[in-house]
N, C-alpha and C positions, 0 to 999 in steps of 0.2 A: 504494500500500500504506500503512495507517494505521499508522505509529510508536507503539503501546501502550508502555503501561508493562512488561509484561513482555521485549516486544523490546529496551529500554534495559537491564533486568537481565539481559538475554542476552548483549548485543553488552560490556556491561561485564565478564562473566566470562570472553566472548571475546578480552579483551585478550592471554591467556593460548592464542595459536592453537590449542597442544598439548590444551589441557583437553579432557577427554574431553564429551561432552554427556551423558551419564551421572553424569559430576559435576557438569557443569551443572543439570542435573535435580533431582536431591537438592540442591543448595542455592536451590534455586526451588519445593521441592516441586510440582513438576509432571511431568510423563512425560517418558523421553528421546525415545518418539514424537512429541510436541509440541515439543521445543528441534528436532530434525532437520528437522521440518516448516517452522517459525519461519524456520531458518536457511537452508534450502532457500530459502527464499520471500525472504528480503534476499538469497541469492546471486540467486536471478534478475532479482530488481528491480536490482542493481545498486548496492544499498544498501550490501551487504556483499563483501568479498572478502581472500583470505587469502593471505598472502606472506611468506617471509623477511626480515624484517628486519637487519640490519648495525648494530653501532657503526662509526662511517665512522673514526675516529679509532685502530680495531684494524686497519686497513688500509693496508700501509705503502705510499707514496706518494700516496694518496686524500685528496681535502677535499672538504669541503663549502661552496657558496658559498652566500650568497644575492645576490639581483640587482634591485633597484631601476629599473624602467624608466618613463620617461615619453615620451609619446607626442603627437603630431601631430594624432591623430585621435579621435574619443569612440567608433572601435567598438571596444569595449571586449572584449568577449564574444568576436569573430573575432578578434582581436590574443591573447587569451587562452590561446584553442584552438591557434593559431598556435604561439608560446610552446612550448605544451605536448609539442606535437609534435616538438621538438628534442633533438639527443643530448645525454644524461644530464639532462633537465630531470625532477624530480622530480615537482613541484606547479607549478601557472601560478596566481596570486590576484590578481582585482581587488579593490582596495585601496580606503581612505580616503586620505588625506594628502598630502606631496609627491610620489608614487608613483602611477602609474596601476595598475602591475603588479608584484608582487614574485614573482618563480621562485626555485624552492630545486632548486638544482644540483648535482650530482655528477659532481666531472672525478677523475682518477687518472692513473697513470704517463706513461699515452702520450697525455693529453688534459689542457691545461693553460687558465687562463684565457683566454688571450690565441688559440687556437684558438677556445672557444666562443665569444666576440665575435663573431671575425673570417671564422670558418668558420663559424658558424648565427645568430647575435642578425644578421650584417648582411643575411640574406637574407631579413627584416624589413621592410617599410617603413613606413615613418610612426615608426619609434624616432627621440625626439627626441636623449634623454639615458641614458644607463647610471649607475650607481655599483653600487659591488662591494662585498660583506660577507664576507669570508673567516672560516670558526668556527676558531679555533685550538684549541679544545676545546668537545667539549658535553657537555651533560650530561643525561640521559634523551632523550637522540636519537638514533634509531637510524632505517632509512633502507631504502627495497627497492635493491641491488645490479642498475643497471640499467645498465652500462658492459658 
């Protein structure tokens, strides 16, 4: 599917999930037939999808980590997937830098760092190295509730 310019001023009014595409429409001056359509066509491609978001920080016991992983091995892309598919991993990113992989985590009450390690990052292999970024506060970060 080709990314127009108008799909960018879609998914940008999109930021707003609630906004109606009737609103969207009128400030696009284009149909609400055409944004449903638009939007239709990024949900099926996969491009687009719509979810509750969380301040992780309005959630008492919850944080948010990030995870720094470096690895053993150059496949990058199935270490990735890998990654991804673990409890509370939000994002899996291969990286530039000291980092092969940075995942942005979500532990809470009854799921603490030292479980994700130990109960999912070791079921891994080829993890050379870990380090851990705990957010003590964020700020315009909000997160899908995936615990």
């Amino acid at each position: 599917m080709e990314i127009d310019e108008t799909n960018i001023e879609i998914l940008r009014h999109l930021k707003d999930g609630r906004k109606s595409f009737k609103l969207v429409a009128e400030a696009l001056s284009i149909t609400e037939n055409t944004v449903r359509s638009r939007v239709n066509k990024l949900l099926e491609e996969g491009i687009l999808n719509f979810s509750g978001n969380v301040e992780v920080d309005s959630l008492p016991g919850h944080s948010l980590l990030y995870l720094g992983v470096k690895l053993r091995t150059m496949d990058l892309k199935n270490k990735a997937f890998q990654f991804s598919e673990l409890k509370g991993v939000i994002s899996a990113g291969i990286v530039t830098g000291r980092y092969d992989i940075i995942l942005q985590v979500l532990l809470g009450n009854n799921y603490s760092l030292l479980e994700f390690i130990t109960e999912q990052v070791a079921t891994i292999e080829d993890v050379q190295t870990v380090e851990s970024f705990i957010v003590f506060k964020g700020y315009n970060l909000k997160v899908p509730y995936i615990l």
